[in-house]
Structures are given as structure tokens and as C-alpha cells.
C-alpha positions as CSV (number, residue, x, y, z in Angstrom):
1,X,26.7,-122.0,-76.9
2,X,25.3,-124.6,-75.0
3,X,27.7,-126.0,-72.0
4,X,26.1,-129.5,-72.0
5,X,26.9,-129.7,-75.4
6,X,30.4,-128.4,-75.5
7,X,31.2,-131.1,-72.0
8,X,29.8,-133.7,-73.7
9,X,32.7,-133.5,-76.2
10,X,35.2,-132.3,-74.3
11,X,34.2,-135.4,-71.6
12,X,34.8,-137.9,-74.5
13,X,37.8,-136.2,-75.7
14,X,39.4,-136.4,-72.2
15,X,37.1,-138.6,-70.1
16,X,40.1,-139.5,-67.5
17,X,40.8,-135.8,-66.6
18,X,38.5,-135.0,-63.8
19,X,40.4,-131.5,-62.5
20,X,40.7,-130.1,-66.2
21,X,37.3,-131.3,-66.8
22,X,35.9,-129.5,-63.3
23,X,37.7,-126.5,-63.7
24,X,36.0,-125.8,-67.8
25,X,32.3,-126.9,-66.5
26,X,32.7,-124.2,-63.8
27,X,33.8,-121.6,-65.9
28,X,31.3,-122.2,-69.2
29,X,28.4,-122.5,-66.9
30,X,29.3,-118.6,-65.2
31,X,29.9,-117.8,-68.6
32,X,27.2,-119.1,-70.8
33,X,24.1,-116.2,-70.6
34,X,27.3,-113.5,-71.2
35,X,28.6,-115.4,-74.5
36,X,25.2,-115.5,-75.9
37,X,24.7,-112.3,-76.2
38,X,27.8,-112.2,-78.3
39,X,27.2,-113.8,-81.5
40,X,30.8,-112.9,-82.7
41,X,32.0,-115.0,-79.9
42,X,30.1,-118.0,-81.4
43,X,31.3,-117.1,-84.9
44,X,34.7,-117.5,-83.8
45,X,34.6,-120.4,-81.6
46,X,35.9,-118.9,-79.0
47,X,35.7,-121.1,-76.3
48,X,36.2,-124.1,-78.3
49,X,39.6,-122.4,-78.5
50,X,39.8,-121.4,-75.3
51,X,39.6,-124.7,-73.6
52,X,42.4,-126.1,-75.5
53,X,45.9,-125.7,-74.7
54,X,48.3,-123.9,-77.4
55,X,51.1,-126.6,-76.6
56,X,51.8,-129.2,-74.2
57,X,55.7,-130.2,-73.5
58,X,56.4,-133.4,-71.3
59,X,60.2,-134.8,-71.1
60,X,61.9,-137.2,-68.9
61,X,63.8,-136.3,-65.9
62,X,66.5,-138.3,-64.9
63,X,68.9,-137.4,-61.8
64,X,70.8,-139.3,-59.2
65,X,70.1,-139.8,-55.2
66,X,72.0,-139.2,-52.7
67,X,72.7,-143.6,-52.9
68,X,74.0,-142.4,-56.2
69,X,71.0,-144.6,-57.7
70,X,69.3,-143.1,-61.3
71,X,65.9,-141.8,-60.8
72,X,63.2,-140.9,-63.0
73,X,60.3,-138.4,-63.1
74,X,58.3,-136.9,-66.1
75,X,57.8,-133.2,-66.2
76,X,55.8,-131.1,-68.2
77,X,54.7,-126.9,-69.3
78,X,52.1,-126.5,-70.4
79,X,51.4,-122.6,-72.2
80,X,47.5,-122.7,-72.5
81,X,47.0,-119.1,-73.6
82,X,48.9,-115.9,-75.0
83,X,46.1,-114.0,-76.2
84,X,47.1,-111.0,-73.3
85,X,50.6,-111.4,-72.8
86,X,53.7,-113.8,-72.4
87,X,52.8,-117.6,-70.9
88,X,53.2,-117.1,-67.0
89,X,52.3,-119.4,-64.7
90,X,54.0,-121.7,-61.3
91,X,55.8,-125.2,-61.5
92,X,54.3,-127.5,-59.0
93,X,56.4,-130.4,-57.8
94,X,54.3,-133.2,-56.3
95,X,53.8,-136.8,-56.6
96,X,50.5,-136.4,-57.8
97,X,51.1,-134.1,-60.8
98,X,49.6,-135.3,-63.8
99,X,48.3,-133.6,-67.5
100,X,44.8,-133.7,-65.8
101,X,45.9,-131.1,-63.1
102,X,48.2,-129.2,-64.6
103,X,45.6,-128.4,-67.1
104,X,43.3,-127.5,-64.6
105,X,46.1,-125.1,-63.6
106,X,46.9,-123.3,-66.5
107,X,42.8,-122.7,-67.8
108,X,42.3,-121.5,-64.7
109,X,45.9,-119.3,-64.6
110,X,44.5,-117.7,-67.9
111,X,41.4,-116.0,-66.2
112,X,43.4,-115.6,-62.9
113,X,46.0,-113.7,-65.2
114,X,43.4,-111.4,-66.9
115,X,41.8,-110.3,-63.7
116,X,45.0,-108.8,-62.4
117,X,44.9,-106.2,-65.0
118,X,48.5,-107.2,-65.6
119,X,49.2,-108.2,-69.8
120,X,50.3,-112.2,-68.8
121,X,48.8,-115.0,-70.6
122,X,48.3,-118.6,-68.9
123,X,50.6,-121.7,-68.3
124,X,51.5,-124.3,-65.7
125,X,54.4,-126.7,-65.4
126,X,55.8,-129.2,-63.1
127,X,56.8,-132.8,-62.6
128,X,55.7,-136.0,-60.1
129,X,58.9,-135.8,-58.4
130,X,58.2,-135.7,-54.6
131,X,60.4,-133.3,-52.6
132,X,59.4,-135.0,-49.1
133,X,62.3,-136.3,-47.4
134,X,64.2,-135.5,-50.0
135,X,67.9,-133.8,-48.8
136,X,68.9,-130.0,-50.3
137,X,71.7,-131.7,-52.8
138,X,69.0,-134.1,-54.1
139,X,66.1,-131.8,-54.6
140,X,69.2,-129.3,-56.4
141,X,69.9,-132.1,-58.9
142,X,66.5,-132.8,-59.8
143,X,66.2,-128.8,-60.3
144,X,69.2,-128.5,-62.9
145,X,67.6,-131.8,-64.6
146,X,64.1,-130.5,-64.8
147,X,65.5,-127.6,-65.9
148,X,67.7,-128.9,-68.7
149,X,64.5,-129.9,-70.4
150,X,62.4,-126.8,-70.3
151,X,65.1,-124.2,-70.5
152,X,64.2,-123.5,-74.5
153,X,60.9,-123.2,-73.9
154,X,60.7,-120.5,-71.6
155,X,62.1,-116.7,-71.8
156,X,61.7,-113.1,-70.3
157,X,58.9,-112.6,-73.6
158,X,57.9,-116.3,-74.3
159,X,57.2,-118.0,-71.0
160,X,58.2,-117.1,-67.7
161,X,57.6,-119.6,-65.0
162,X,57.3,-119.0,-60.8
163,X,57.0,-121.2,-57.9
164,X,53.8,-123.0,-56.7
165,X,53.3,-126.2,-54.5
166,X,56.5,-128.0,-53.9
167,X,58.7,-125.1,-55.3
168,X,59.6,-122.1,-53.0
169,X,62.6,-119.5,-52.9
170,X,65.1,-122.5,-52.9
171,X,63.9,-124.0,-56.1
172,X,63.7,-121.3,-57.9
173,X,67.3,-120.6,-57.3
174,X,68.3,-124.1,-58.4
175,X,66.2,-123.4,-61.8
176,X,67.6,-120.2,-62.3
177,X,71.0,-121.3,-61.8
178,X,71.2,-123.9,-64.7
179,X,69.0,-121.9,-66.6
180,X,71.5,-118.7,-66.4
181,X,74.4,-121.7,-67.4
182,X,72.5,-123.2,-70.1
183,X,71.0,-119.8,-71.9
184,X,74.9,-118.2,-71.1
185,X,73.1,-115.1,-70.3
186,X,72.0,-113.3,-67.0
187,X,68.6,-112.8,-67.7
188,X,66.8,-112.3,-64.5
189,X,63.7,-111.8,-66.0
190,X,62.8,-115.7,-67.0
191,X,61.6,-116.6,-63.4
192,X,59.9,-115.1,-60.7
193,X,59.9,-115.6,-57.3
194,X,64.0,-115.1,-57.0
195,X,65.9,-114.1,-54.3
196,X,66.5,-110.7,-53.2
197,X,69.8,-110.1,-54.0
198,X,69.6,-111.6,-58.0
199,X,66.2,-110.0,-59.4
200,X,63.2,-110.8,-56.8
201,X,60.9,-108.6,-55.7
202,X,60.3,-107.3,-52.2
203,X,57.4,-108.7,-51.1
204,X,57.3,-111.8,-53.8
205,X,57.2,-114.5,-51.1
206,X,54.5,-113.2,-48.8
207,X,52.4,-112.0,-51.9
208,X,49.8,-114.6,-52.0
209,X,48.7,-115.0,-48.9
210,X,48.9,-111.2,-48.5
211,X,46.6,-110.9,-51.1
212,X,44.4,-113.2,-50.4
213,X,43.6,-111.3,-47.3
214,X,43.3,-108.0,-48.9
215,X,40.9,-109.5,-51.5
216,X,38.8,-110.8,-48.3
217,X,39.3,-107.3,-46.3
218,X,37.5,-105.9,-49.6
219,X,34.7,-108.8,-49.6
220,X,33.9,-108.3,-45.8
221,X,33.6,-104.4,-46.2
222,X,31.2,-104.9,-49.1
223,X,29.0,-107.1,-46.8
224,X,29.4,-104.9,-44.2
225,X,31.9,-106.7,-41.7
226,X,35.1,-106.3,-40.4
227,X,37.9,-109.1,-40.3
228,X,39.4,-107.5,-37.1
229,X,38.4,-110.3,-34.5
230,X,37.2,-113.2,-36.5
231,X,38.6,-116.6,-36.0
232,X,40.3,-118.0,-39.4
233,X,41.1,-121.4,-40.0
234,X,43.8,-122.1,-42.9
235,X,44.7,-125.5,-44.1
236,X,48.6,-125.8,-45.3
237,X,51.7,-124.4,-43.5
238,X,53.5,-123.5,-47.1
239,X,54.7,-120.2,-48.4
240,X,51.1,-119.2,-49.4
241,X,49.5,-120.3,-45.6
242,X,52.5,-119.0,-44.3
243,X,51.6,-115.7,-45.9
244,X,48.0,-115.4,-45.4
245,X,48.5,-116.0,-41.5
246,X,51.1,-113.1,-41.5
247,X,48.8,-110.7,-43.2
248,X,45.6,-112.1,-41.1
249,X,47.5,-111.2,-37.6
250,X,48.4,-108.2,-38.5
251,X,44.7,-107.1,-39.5
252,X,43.7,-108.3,-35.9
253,X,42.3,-111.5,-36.9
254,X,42.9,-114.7,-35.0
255,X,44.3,-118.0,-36.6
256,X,43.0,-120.5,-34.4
257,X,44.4,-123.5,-36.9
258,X,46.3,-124.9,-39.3
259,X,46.8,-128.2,-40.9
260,X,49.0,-130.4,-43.1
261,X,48.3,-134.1,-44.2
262,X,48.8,-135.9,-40.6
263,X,46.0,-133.4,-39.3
264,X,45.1,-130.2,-38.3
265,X,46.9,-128.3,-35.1
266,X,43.8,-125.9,-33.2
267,X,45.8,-122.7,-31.4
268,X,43.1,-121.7,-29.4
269,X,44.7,-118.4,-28.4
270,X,46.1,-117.4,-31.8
271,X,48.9,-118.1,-33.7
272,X,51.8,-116.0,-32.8
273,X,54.8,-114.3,-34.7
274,X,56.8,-117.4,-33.2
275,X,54.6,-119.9,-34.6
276,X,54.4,-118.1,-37.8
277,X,58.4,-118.3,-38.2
278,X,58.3,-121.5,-37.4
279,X,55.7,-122.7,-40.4
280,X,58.7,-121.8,-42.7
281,X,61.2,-124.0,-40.9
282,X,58.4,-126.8,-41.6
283,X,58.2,-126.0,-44.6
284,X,62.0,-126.2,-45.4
285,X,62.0,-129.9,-43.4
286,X,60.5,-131.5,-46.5
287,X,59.0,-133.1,-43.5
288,X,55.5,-132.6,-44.4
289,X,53.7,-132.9,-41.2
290,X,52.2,-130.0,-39.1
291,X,52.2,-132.1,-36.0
292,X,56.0,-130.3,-35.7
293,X,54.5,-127.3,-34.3
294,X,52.3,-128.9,-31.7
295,X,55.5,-130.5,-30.6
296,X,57.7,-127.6,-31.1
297,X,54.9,-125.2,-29.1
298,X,53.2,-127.3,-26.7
299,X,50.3,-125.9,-24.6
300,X,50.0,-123.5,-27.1
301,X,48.9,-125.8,-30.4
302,X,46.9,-128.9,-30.0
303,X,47.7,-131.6,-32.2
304,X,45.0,-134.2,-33.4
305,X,45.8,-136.5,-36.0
306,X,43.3,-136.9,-39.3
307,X,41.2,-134.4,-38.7
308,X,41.1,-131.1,-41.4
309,X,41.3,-127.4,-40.2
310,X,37.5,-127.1,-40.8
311,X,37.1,-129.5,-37.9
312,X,38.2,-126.1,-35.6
313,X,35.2,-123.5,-35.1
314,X,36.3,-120.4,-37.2
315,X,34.3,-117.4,-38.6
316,X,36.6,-117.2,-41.9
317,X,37.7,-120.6,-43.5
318,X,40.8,-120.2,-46.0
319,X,42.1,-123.1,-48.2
320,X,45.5,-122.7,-48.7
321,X,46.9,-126.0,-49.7
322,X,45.5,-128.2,-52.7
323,X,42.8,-128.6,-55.3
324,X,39.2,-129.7,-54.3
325,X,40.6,-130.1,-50.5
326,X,37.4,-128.7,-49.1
327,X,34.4,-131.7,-49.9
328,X,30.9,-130.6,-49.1
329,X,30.7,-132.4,-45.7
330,X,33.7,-130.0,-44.5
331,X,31.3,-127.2,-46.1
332,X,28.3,-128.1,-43.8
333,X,30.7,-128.8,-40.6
334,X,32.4,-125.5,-41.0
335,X,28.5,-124.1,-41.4
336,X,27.7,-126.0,-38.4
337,X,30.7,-124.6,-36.2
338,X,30.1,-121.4,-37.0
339,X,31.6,-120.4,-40.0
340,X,30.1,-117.2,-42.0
341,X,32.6,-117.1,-45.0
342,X,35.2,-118.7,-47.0
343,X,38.0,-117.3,-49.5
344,X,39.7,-120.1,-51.6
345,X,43.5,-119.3,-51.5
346,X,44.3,-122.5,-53.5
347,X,43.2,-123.0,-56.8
348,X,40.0,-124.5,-57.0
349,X,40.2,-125.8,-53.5
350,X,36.7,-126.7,-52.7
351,X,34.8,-128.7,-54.7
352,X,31.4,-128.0,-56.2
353,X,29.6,-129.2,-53.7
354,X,30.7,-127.1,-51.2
355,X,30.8,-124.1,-52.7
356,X,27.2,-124.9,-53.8
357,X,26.1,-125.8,-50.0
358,X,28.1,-122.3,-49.2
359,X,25.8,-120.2,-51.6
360,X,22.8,-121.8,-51.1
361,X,23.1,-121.4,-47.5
362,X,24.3,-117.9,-46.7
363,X,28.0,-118.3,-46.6
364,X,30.3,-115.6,-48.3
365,X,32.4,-117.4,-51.1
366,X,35.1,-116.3,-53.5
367,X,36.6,-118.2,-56.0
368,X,40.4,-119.2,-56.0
369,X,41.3,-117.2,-59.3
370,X,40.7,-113.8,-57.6
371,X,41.4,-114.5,-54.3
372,X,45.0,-115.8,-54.6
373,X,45.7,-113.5,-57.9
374,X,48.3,-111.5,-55.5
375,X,50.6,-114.0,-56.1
376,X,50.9,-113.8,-60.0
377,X,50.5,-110.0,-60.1
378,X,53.4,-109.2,-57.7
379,X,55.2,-111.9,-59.9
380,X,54.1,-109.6,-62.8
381,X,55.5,-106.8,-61.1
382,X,58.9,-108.4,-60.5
383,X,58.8,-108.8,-64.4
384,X,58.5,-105.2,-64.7
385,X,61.3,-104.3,-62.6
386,X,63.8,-107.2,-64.0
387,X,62.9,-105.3,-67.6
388,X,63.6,-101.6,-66.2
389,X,66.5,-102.9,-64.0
390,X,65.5,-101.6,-61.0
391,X,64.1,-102.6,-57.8
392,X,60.7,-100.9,-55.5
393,X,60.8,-100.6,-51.9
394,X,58.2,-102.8,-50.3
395,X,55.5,-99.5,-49.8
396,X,55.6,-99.1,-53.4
397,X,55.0,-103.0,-54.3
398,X,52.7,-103.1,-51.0
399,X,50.4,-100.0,-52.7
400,X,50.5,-102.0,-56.1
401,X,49.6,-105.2,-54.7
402,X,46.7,-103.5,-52.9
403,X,45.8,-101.3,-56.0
404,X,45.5,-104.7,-58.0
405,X,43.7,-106.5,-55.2
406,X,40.9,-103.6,-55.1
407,X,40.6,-104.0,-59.0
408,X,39.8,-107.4,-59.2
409,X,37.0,-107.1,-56.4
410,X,35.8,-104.2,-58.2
411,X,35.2,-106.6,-61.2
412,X,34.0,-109.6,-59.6
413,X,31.6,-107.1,-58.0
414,X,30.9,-105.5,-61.5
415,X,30.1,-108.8,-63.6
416,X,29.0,-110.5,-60.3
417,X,26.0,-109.0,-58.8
418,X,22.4,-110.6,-59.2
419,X,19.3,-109.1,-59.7
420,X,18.9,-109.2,-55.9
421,X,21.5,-107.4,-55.2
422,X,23.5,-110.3,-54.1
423,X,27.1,-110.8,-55.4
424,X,28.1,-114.2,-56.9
425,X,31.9,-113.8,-56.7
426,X,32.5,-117.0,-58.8
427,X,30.3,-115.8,-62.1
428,X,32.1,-112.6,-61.5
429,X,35.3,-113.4,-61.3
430,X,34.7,-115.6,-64.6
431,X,33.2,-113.6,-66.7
432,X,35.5,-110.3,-66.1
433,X,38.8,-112.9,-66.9
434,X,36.7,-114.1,-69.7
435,X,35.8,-111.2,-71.6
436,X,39.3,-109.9,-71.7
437,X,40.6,-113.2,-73.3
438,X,38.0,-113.8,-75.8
439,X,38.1,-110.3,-77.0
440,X,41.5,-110.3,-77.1
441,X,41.2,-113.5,-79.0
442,X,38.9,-111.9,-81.5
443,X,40.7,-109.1,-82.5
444,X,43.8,-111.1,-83.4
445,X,42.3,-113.5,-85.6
446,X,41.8,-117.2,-85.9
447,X,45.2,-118.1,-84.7
């Protein structure tokens, strides 16, 4: 396999989709020296396989406004790969979803998938539909629309969709609910994500971020720090920010900012359990500006409009909010002020110049697909107690979500490390979720 070769038609097959497009290049290129040395691999054609999606479903979405005026949105699923398990992957709702993205998404979700040693294939759905300043009843009706569409393509064995940007606790509970009318069945185990009192799991909605940080807690131990102390900067103020700060305070680590699309808010003494509450309150707004909490807390967090959390000086740099929202002249400012490492919490969310300016120049750097994989593998958890019917206290989902955590650094670490002893978390990370597909892909055949 040569990865020029296999761009160059994959480029002229899809020249417009830059995300899905990024997201392969990165993955062959960590891969390319490991699937040479399997000729079976080649025989197959495994990754000319890989890199295509099983099936692609887009619909219409029609609803009405609160004016009582017909919208319309297009929404799509898109289940890129069963090989390990059932299609499992989050519906993002933003104005700026397109086939290029979700793509993106759901390649990358089948790796993320594999690393959690969890048996979920990949998928990713969504719709353009933009839930800023959008009221509850409006944001319910496009729910039960979206959902009128994609509810026969989904089930507890088939496909079973979660939140992601754009669709939190309240979402989900609009999906489920036409689903559960439409399917005539009370099958809890076709979302995840749910609330607590109709087949979520404890610990679902902090799971990410929480994650995120345990995957960094390992990352810093193997280099031989310690996160207690260390300024982090975070960009977002969603469920998974919201999460990541939780878990970051309560490992003694400082959050000295956060930042939403109006600019970045710098809380020199730390964000507090106050502030934290208060990112979910944002959140709910549909609002969409982080300059709430500089009003709501003043003295406290310092507001300044257009600039990006990696303006603040920080030790520890988290993206937490969007694709390819960390360019390479945030990579060298965060270098400049400071900065000795950074964990991407959203998918993909620097681009590849920045992490290439972070390797080459001594910053620590994990990859999105392992660092954020505590989302998925408490949602595969959830599965597995919607299928025994039974709920786990949060200790037990806690120790599981660390257990996983601990795994996937083990494998990064195992398929990661360099001749110099040095470990290159991105290779790593995709060549562990890698191998597991394509030889699970082998051994059931040219399907």
C-alpha cells in the first residue's frame, strides 16, 4: 500500500470533502509501514474498504417554528463500519454539518470504537439544523421530525445512536420519545446518553470529559509529571468542556479559561464549582456565547472578545469544542506562553500543522480518538446495562471507565513508541484501532 496512491483516488473521488479527506491521510500514513508487513491485508483490500462507508442515509426534515412557519433541514446516518459490533456513533446538530464531516466522524468513530475494547462498530448522524436561539418546543419538533426519518434505521443490535455537538440530555429525550411511539416498543437500548430515570447510565453526561482527563493523568505519569497544579485551558463550555473542567478540578488542576465563538473568558484564579454549574446553564441558553459567565461572575472571569483559549498561558491545552479548531499559529502561541502538552478532547481538533509543530517541538500530543474514547465506552456500557436491565452505581461505571481509559493508553503506548523511546500517541492510537478492524474484516470475508 502506498498512501499517495490510495489519496490520489480517493481526492478525485471526493475532491470537495476536505474533513473526510484529512481525517483518512492521517490514519493511512500512521498505518502504512504496519499494513505492509501484512500482505493478507493487501490481498483483501482492506483499506480500500475501510475508507468507504457501508451506507449513507440523508432525508428531509421538515417542522414548524414557533411563527408556525415550515422549515426545512437535511439530516443524515451515516454507518461506516460493523466489522466489531453494532453501528454506534453521536448525532451532531449544527449549521455546518455536511457529508464531508460527518464522514470524517464516523472513519474516525470506527478506530475510536476499537480502542475502547468495547465490540461497537462506527457511525455518525446529524442534520444542519441550528439549535442557537432556538426555544425548547421548537428544538422538540425538529427532534420528533429528525427522528421520524431515521427511526428504521437504527436499533438496540443495528445502530444505536448518542449525543454529540448540539445534542445533549434534552435531545436525546425528544429522539427517544418519538422513537419509543413510532417502534411501539420500550426499548431503552436504541440511544444512549438518556436520562436517569428511563435507561441512562450514571455517569453518561460527565463521561467524556472525565475521560479525557484520565487518559491525560495516564500520559503525564508516563512522562513523568503530575497534572496536580498545572494551568489548563479548554475551548467550549458544552457537556464535554463542562466535563473535562469537573474532572480537571478535582485532580488539583487549575482551569484558567474557557472559550465559546465570541471569545475566550481567562479566570486567573481558577474556575470554581460555581462557574462550572453555571457552563451548563449556558449551555441550555442556546445562547452560544461564553461572554455570559464573565458577566454572570465578574472580577472573577475576564472577558475579551475574538480571542481563542490558547491566547491564556496554560501548561495543559484541551480542545473541547470542534474539528481542526486549533490552526498551527495557536500551536506556536500556546508554545510560546508556556504550554508543555496538549490532549485533543474533540475529534480531530487541531489540524495537522499544529500537531506537527507540537511533535517537532517537544510538546506532548494525543490524538482525539483516544483521548475522548470515554465518551463512547461509557455509552457502550449503558448498552450493556439497558440489555441486562439493570443499572451500576457510579463507583462501579467510575472503575470501568477508568479500567478502559488505562487500556487504550496501554495501546497507544504499545503500537506507539519509537525506536527512541519516544511515544507517538497518534501512530499508536491508529494502528491499535486499526488492526482490530482489518482483522476483523479479514476473517469475515469479502463482505
Amino acid at each position: 500500500m502506498k498512501t499517495a496512491d490510495i489519496m490520489a483516488r480517493i481526492e478525485a473521488k471526493y475532491p470537495l470533502e476536505k474533513e473526510y479527506l484529512q481525517a483518512v491521510q492521517e490514519v493511512l500514513e500512521s498505518i502504512e509501514e504496519v499494513y505492509n508487513r501484512h500482505p493478507e491485508f493487501e490481498r483483501a483490500k482492506i483499506v480500500e474498504r475501510m475508507v468507504e462507508p457501508d451506507r449513507i442515509f440523508s432525508f428531509r426534515v421538515t417542522w414548524v417554528d414557533d411563527r408556525g412557519e415550515v422549515r426545512t433541514n437535511t439530516g443524515y446516518r451515516i454507518q461506516f463500519n460493523s466489522a466489531i459490533g453494532p453501528y454506534k456513533g453521536g448525532l451532531r446538530f449544527h449549521k455546518a454539518v455536511t457529508p464531508s464531516m460527518l464522514k470524517f466522524l464516523g472513519f474516525e468513530q470506527t478506530f475510536k470504537n476499537a480502542l475502547t475494547t468495547l465490540p461497537m462498530g462506527g457511525a455518525k448522524g446529524g442534520a444542519d439544523f441550528d439549535p442557537t436561539g432556538k426555544s425548547d418546543e421548537e428544538i422538540m419538533r425538529f427532534c420528533q421530525a429528525f427522528m421520524l426519518e431515521l427511526w428504521n434505521c437504527i436499533g438496540p443490535d443495528q445502530d444505536i445512536p448518542a449525543g454529540d455537538v448540539g445534542v445533549g440530555g434534552r435531545e436525546i429525550g425528544y429522539l427517544y420519545g418519538m422513537y419509543k411511539k413510532l417502534a411501539r416498543q420500550y426499548n431503552t437500548g436504541v440511544l444512549t446518553g438518556k436520562g436517569a430515570t428511563w435507561g441512562g447510565s450514571i455517569l453518561r453526561p460527565e463521561a467524556t470529559g472525565f475521560g479525557a482527563l484520565y487518559f491525560t493523568q495516564h500520559l503525564l505519569h508516563k512522562a513523568g509529571k503530575d497534572i496536580k497544579g498545572c494551568r489548563i485551558a479548554l475551548s467550549g463550555f458544552g457537556n464535554v468542556a463542562w466535563g473535562a473542567a469537573t474532572k480537571a478540578t478535582e485532580l488539583g488542576a487549575k482551569v484558567v479559561a474557557v472559550s465559546g465563538p465570541d471569545g475566550v473568558c481567562e479566570i486567573p484564579g481558577g474556575i470554581t464549582k460555581e462557574m462550572i454549574d453555571y457552563m451548563l446553564v449556558m449551555r441550555a441558553s442556546n445562547r452560544n456565547r461564553v461572554q455570559d459567565m464573565a458577566d454572570k461572575f465578574p472580577g472573577e472571569a475576564v472577558f475579551t472578545p475574538g480571542k481563542k483559549a490558547w491566547s491564556v498561558k496554560c501548561d495543559i491545552a484541551l480542545p473541547c469544542a470542534f474539528q481542526n479548531e486549533l490552526s498551527e499559529d495557536d500551536a506556536r502561541e500556546l508554545k510560546a506562553n508556556g504550554c508543555w502538552c496538549c490532549c485533543e478532547v474533540s475529534n480531530m481538533g487541531c489540524q495537522p500543522g499544529a500537531i506537527h509543530f507540537f511533535q517537532s517541538n517537544g510538546v506532548l500530543f494525543a490524538p482525539g480518538k483516544a483521548v475522548n474514547a470515554g465518551g463512547v465506552a461509557t455509552s457502550g456500557l449503558e448498552m450493556t446495562q439497558n440489555a441486562e436491565h439493570i443499572s451500576w452505581d457510579a463507583s462501579e461505571v467510575d472503575a470501568k471507565l477508568h479500567f478502559i481509559m488505562k487500556s487504550i493508553h496501554e495501546q497507544c503506548v504499545k503500537y506507539g513508541t519509537q525506536p527512541d523511546g519516544s511515544i507517538d500517541y497518534v501512530k499508536g492510537a491508529n494502528i491499535a484501532g486499526f488492526m482490530k478492524v482489518a482483522t476483523a474484516m479479514l476473517e469475515q470475508g469479502t463482505v
